[in-house]
LUMRO-97278 format. One record per residue (C-alpha): x, y, z; residue number from 1. Coordinates in steps of 0.02 Angstrom, whole numbers, plus 50000, padded with zeros to 5 digits. Layout:
residues N
X, Y, Z, NUM
...
***
This chain:
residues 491
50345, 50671, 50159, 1
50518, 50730, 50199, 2
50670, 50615, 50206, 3
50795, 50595, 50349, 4
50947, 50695, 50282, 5
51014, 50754, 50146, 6
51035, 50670, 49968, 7
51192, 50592, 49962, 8
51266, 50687, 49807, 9
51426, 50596, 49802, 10
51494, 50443, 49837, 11
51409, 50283, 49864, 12
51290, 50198, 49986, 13
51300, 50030, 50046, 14
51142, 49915, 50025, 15
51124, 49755, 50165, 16
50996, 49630, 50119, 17
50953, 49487, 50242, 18
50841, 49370, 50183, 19
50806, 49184, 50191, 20
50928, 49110, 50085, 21
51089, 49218, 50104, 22
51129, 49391, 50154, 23
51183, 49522, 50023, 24
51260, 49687, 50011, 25
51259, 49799, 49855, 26
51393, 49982, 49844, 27
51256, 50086, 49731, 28
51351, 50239, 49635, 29
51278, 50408, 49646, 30
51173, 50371, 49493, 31
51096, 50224, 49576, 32
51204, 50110, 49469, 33
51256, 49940, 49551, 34
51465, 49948, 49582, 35
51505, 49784, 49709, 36
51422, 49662, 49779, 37
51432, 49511, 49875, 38
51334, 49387, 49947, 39
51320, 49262, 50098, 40
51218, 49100, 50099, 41
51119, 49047, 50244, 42
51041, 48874, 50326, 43
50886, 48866, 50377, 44
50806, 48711, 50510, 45
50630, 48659, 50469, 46
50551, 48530, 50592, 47
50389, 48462, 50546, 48
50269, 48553, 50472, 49
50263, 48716, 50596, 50
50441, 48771, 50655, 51
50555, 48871, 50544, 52
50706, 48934, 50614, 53
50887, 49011, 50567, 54
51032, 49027, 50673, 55
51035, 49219, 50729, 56
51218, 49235, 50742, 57
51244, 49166, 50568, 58
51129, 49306, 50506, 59
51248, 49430, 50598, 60
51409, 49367, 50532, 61
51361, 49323, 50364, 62
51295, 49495, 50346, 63
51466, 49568, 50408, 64
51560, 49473, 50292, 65
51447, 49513, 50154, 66
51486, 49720, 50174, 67
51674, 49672, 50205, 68
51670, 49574, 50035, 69
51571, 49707, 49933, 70
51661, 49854, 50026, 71
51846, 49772, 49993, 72
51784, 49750, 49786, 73
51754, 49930, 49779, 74
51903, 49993, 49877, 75
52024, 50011, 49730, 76
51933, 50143, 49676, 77
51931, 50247, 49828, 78
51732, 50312, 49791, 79
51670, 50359, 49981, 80
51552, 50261, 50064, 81
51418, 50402, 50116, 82
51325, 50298, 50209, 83
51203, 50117, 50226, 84
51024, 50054, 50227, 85
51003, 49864, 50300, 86
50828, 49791, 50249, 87
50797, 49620, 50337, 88
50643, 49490, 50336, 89
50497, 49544, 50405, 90
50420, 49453, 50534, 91
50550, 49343, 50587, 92
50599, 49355, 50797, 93
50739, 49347, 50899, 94
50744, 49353, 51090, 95
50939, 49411, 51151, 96
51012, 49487, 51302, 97
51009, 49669, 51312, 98
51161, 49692, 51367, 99
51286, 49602, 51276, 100
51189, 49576, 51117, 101
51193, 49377, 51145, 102
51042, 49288, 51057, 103
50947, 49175, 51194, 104
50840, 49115, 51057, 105
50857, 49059, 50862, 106
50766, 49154, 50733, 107
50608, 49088, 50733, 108
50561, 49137, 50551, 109
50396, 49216, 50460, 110
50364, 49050, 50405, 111
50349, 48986, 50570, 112
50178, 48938, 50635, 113
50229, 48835, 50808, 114
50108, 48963, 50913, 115
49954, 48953, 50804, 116
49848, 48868, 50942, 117
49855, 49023, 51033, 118
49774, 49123, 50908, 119
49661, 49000, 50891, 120
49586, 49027, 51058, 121
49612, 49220, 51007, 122
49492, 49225, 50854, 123
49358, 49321, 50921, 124
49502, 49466, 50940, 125
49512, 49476, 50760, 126
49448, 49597, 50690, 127
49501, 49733, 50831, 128
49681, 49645, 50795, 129
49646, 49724, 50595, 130
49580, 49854, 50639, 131
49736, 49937, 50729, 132
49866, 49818, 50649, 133
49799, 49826, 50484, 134
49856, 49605, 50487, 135
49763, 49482, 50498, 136
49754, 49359, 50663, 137
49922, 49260, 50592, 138
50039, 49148, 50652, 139
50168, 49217, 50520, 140
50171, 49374, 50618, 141
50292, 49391, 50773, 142
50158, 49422, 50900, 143
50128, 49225, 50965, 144
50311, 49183, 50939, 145
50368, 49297, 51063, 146
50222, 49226, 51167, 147
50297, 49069, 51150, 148
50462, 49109, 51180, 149
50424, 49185, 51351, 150
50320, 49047, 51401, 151
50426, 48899, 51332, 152
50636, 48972, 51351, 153
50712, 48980, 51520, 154
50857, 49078, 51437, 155
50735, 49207, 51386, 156
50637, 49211, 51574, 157
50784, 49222, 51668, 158
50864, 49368, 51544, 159
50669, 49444, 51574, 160
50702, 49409, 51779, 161
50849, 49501, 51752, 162
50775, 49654, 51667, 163
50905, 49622, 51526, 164
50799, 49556, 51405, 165
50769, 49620, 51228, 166
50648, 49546, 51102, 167
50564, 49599, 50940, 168
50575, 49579, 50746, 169
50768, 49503, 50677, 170
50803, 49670, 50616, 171
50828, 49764, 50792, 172
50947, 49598, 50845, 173
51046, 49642, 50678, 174
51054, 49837, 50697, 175
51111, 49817, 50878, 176
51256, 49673, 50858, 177
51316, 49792, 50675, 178
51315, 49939, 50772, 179
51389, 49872, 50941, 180
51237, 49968, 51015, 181
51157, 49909, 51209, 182
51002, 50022, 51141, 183
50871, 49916, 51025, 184
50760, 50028, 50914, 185
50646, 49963, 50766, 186
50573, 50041, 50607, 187
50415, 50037, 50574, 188
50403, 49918, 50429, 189
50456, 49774, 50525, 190
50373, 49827, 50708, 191
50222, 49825, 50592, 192
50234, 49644, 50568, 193
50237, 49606, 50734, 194
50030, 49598, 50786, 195
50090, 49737, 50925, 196
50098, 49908, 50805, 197
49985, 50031, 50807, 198
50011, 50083, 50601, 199
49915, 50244, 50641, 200
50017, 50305, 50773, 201
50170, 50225, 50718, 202
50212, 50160, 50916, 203
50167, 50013, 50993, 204
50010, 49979, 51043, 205
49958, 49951, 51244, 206
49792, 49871, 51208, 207
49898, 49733, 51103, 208
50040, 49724, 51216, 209
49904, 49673, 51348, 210
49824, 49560, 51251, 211
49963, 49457, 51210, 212
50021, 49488, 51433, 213
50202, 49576, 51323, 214
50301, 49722, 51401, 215
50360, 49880, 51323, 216
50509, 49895, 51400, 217
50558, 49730, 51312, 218
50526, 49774, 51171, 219
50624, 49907, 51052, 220
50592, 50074, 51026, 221
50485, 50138, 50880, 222
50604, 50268, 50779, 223
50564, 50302, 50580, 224
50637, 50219, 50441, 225
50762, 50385, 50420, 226
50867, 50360, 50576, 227
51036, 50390, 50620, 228
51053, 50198, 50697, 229
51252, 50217, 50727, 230
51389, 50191, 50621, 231
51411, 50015, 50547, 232
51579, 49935, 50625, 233
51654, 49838, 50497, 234
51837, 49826, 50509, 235
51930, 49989, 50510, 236
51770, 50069, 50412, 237
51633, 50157, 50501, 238
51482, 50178, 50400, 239
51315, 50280, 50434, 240
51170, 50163, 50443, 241
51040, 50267, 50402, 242
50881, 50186, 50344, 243
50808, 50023, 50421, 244
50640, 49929, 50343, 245
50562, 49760, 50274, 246
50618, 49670, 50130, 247
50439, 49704, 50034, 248
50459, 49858, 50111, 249
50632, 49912, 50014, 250
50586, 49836, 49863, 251
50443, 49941, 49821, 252
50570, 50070, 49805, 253
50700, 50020, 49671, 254
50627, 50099, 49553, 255
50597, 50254, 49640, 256
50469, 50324, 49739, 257
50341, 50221, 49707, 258
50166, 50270, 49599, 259
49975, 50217, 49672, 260
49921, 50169, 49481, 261
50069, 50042, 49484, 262
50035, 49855, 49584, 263
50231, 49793, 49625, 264
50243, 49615, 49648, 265
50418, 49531, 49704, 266
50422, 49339, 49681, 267
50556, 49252, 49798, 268
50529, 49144, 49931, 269
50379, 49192, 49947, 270
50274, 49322, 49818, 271
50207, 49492, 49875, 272
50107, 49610, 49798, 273
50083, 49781, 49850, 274
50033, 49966, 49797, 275
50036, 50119, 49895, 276
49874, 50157, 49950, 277
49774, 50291, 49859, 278
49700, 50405, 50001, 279
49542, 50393, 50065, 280
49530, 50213, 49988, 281
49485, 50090, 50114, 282
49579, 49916, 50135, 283
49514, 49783, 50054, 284
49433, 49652, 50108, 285
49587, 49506, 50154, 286
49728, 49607, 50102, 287
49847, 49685, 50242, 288
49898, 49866, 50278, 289
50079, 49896, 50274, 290
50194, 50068, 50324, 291
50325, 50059, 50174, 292
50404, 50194, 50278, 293
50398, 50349, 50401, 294
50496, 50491, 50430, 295
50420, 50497, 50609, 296
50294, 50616, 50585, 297
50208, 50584, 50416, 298
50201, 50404, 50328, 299
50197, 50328, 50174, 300
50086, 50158, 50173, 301
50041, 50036, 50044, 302
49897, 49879, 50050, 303
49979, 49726, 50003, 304
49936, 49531, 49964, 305
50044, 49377, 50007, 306
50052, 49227, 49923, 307
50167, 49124, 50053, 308
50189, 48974, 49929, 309
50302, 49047, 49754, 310
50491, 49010, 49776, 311
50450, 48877, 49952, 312
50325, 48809, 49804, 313
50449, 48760, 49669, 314
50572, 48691, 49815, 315
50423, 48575, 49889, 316
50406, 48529, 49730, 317
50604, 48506, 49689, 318
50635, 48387, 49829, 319
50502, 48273, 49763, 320
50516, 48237, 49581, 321
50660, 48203, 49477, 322
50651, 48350, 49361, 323
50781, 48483, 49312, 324
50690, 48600, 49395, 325
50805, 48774, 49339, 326
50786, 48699, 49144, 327
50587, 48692, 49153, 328
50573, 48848, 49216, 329
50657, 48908, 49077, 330
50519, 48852, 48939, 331
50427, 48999, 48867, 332
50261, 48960, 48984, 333
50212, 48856, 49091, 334
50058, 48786, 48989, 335
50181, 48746, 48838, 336
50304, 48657, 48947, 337
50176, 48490, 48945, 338
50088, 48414, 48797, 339
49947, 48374, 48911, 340
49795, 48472, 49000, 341
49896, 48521, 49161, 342
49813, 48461, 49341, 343
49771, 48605, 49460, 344
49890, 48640, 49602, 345
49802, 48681, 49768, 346
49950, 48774, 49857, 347
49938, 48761, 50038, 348
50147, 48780, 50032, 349
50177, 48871, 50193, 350
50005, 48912, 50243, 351
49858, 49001, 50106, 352
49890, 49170, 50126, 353
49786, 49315, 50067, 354
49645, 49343, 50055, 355
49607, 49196, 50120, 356
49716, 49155, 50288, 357
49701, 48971, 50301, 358
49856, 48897, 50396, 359
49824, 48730, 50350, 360
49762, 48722, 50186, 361
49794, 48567, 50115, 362
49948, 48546, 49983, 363
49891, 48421, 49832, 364
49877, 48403, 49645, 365
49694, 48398, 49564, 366
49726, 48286, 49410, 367
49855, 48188, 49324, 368
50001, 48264, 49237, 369
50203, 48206, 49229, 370
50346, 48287, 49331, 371
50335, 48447, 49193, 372
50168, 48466, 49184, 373
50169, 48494, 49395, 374
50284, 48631, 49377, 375
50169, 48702, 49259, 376
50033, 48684, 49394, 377
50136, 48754, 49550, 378
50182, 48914, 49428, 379
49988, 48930, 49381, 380
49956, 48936, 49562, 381
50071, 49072, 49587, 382
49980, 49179, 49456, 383
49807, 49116, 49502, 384
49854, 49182, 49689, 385
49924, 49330, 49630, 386
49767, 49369, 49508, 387
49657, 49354, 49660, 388
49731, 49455, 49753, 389
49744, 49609, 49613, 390
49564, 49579, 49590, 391
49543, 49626, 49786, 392
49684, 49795, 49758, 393
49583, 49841, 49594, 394
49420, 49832, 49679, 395
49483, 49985, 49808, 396
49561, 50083, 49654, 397
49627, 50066, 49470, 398
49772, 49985, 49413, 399
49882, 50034, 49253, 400
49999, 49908, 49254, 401
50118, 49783, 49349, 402
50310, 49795, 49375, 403
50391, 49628, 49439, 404
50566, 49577, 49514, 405
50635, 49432, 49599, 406
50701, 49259, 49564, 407
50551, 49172, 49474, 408
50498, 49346, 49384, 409
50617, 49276, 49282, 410
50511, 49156, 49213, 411
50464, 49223, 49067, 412
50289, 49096, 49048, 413
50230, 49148, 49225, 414
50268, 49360, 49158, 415
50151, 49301, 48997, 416
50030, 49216, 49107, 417
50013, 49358, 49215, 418
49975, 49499, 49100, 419
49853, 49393, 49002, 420
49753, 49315, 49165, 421
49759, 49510, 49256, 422
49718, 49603, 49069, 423
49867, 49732, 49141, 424
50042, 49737, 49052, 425
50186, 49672, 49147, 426
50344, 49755, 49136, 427
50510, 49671, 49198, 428
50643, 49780, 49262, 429
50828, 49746, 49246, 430
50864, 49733, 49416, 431
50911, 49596, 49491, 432
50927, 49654, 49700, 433
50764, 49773, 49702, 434
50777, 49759, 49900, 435
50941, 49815, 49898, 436
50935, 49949, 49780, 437
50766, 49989, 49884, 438
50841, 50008, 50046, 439
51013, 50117, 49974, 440
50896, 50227, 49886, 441
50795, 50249, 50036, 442
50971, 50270, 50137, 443
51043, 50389, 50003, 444
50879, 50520, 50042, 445
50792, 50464, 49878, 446
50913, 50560, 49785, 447
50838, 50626, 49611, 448
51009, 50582, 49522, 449
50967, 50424, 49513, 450
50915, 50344, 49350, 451
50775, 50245, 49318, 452
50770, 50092, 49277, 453
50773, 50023, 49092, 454
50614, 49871, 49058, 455
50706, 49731, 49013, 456
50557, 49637, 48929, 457
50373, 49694, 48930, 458
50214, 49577, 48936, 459
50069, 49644, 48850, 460
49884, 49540, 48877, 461
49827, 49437, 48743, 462
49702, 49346, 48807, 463
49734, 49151, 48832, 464
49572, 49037, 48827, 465
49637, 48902, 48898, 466
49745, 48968, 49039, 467
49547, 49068, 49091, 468
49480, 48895, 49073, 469
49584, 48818, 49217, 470
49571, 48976, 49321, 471
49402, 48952, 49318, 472
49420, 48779, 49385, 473
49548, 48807, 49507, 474
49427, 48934, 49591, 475
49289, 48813, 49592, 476
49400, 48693, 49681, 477
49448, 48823, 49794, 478
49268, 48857, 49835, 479
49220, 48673, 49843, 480
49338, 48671, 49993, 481
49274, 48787, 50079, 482
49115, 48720, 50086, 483
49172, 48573, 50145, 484
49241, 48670, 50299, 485
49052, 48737, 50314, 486
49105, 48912, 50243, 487
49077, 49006, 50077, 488
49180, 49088, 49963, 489
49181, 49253, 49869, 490
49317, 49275, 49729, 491
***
């Protein structure tokens, strides 16, 4: 698949990163090297259990004055910015006006679940929703939030009255206020999270836009992830954004173009796991179908699990107990960390994702243990989810081994629990941004000058009786639950 462009040979691109907690940007030299960088943090609202939201023009700004930070480092040295890549949350929806860029509603995040009655009364659609969408019937997904934005906002039906209404995934809101652009456009990792993309055609899809009563003309329009977007206003600068996509999306590329034999799993907020998908090989049972990326006419796509409770895990777990929560993690495993048999966590934190899709699943301990030995548990659960779904990616092809980045990768116990529960080595990259350096390497043309990545520790199996042992139990509780909801389960 060709890129968008030319490599950019010399000089350096300009990463943006929005994500939950802050926004980021990262100057990458023509090596792929890390130069400046700033970052941005961000609030979030959560009320009750279902509604998730950020403030949109926070996003915007914080963004802005994360590239003016980062730019302004690296000015001294008067290296040319070439051009930029902005990789946002997937999932997450705005509503704004058209016309002036204005947001009419807040970002109602991919946590968010405040529409799930609606595709409740939706489940026979199902599996014709997977079977163009490649998803899953979620709530997560943008599809019933903009539902319930039209049907619940008067700012939003009187901007739709008006035929001046725009609405679609965060990252079209973001490229149109950073480029000072009326036009709204979308890539297609993020319009794929939406429950409205066809990922075989790469547009949207009229049989879902009817289903869910949504209009096209609303909506942005599909271009590929290699796009010339508009130049990125910031200050006196004007810098080429050239590549738009997902978070997951970018960072299955920061360590290059990225290899089928290889599962890439990034642990922040949430945990993701992913591989691009071998051809022919059909999508496995539970697991989604994602486009890492298009250049319009060919496309690159990858089947991926998500575990919605890692990072949103440890902080539901951190605003109940009194523990040092940043010094446990740092034991050398999680077992270790507590003299006694650890309980089982059942990790309903944000909704059980794959394979199993069960928006309220329960959140408890099974068994005693103190304040250390929970930790232990939530981190198990993390690798117990992530083992499961493997199993389900290994079951459609092989897998050589796993590469891992983000926050709680560094936990070295939950690397070592991971290679010896999956049997496949582990190898941690020094890399601390992998979206970033994603999304500039995507925005750079996947340059060959850059250099790969050095493994800053590897995690060989070695087999761990006891850790097996609770695995074993934890799935037994799993499937004791789902008998008691009058279904049966398949690991």
């Amino acid at each position: 698949m060709s890129s968008h462009g030319a490599p950019q040979e010399a000089g350096c691109t300009l990463a943006l990163d929005q994500g939950s907690h802050s926004s980021r940007a990262v100057l990458f030299d023509a090596l792929g090297a890390p130069i400046a960088s700033a970052h941005v943090p961000v609030g979030t609202l959560r009320e009750g259990n279902d509604r998730v939201e950020q403030e949109p023009w926070e996003l915007l700004q914080s963004l802005r004055t994360a590239a003016l930070d980062a730019c302004d480092a690296e000015a001294a040295r008067g290296v040319p910015i070439r051009g930029a890549g902005l990789a946002t949350q997937r999932s997450t929806i705005v509503c704004w006006e058209r016309s002036t860029g204005r947001a009419l509603t807040e970002a109602i995040s991919w946590q968010d679940r405040r529409n799930a009655v609606l595709l409740e009364r939706m489940r026979h659609l199902a599996s014709r929703v997977r079977e163009i969408t490649g998803l899953p019937l979620s709530p997560h997904y943008g599809a019933s939030k903009l539902r319930w934005c039209l049907d619940h906002v008067s700012a939003v039906q009187h901007a739709a009255a008006a035929h001046d209404l725009a609405l679609g995934p965060l990252s079209s809101f973001l490229v149109q206020g950073l480029v000072h652009d009326r036009s709204a456009v979308v890539d297609p990792a993020n319009a794929s999270r939406t429950l409205l993309f066809d990922s075989t055609t790469l547009d949207w899809s009229a049989e879902l836009l009817g289903l869910f009563d949504l209009s096209r003309e609303q909506l942005p329009r599909c271009v590929p992830t290699w796009h010339h977007y508009g130049p990125l206003v910031l200050a006196e600068r004007r810098i080429p954004l050239e590549a738009c996509t997902g978070d997951q999306s970018a960072a299955a590329f920061a360590f290059g173009t990225p290899d089928p034999s290889i599962a890439m799993i990034n642990i922040g907020t949430g945990a993701f796991v992913q591989r691009v998908a071998p051809p022919q090989a059909p999508l496995p049972d539970g697991l989604l179908r994602s486009v890492l990326c298009s250049d319009g006419t060919t496309a690159m796509r990858s089947h991926e699990g998500t575990v919605n409770g890692a990072g949103s895990a440890v902080e539901w777990l951190r605003s109940r107990v009194g523990l040092d929560v940043d010094r446990a993690l740092a034991a050398p495993s999680p077992a270790q960390s507590s003299p006694h048999d650890l309980p089982l966590f059942m990790n309903g934190v944000g909704g059980l994702g794959s394979p199993f899709w069960q928006p309220d699943f329960p959140i408890e301990f099974v068994g005693d243990g103190d304040d250390t030995a929970r930790l232990a548990a939530v981190l198990e659960s993390v690798v117990f989810l992530l083992c499961v779904n493997l199993g389900s990616l290994r079951r459609s092809a092989p897998l050589q081994r796993i590469r891992v980045s983000g926050g709680l990768s560094r936990s070295d116990g939950l690397c070592r629990s991971l290679a010896d529960l999956s049997g496949l080595p582990v190898e941690r990259y020094a890399v601390a941004e992998a979206t970033a350096r994603g999304v500039a390497f995507l925005a750079a043309g996947r340059p060959a000058s850059w250099q790969p990545l050095p493994i800053e520790r590897a995690f060989t199996p070695s087999g761990d009786a006891a850790l097996a042992a609770r695995f074993s139990r934890w799935r037994a509780e799993m499937a004791r639950r789902w008998e008691n909801r009058g279904h049966s389960l398949i690991f």
